[in-house]
C-alpha positions, 0 to 999 in steps of 0.5 A, spaced: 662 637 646 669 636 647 672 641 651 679 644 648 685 642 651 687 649 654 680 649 658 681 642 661 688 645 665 685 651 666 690 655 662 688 663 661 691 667 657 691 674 657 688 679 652 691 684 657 696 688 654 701 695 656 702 700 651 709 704 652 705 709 655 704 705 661 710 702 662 714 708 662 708 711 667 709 704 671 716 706 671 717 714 672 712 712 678 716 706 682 723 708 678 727 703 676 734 702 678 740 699 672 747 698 675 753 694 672 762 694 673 766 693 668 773 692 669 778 690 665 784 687 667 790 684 664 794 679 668 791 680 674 792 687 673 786 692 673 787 697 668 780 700 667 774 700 672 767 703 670 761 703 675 754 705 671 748 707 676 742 709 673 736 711 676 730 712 671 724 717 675 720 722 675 722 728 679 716 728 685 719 720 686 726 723 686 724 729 691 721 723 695 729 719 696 732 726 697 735 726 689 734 734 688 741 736 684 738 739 678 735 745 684 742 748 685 746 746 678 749 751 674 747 750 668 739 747 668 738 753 673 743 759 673 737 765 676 741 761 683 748 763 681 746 770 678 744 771 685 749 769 689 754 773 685 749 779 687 750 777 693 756 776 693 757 783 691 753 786 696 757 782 702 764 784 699 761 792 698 759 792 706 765 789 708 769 794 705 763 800 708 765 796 715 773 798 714 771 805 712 766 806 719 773 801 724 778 807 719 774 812 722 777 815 729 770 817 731 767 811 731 771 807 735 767 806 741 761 803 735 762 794 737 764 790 730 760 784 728 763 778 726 763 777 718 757 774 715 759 767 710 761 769 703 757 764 699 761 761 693 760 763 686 761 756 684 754 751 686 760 745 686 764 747 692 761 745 698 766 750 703 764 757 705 769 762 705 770 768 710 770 774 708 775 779 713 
């Protein structure tokens, strides 16, 4: 009998297929990453440029690179910030407790330590604060 012609060239075709819940799980695994400009220039001229990077993960592989943003963001995690107001109240009462004991004339011989760092209510600025 005559064979088909699919089977003589050793042809396969898959009846393998993926469902979205496995490539959205292939994708959260290995991450993918989508990144694009576009520029619009008149003359020669740039008049807007946009940059767009995209990386889609899941949060275990975002941990692996180094990518941990949602852990000190304001808005998706504000307990932090809560507790650097408290303590940020707390340096400032000691500080001041610190200036009562140095104004007292009989606890002058008592060394004063160095201030501690005051850390900044606002999770997006990057400096520390001195407190005197």
């Amino acid at each position: 009998m005559n064979a088909p012609q699919d089977q003589k060239r050793g042809i396969v075709h898959g009846v393998e297929s993926s469902t979205l819940a496995d490539v959205l799980e292939r994708i959260l695994d290995k991450g993918l990453v989508i990144a694009g400009d576009i520029k619009v220039k008149l003359v020669d001229i740039e008049l807007l440029t946009i940059q767009i990077r995209l990386l889609v993960c899941s949060v275990e592989k975002a941990k692996e690179m180094g990518i941990d943003w949602w852990s000190e963001n304001a808005y998706l995690n504000p307990n932090k910030v809560v507790k650097k107001l408290e303590n940020n109240d707390l340096m400032d009462r000691m500080a001041r407790l610190e200036e009562r004991l140095l104004a007292d004339s009989s606890l002058n011989t008592i060394p004063h330590p160095e201030p501690l760092p005051k850390i900044s209510p606002d999770p997006g600025t990057a400096s520390v604060n001195q407190s005197i």
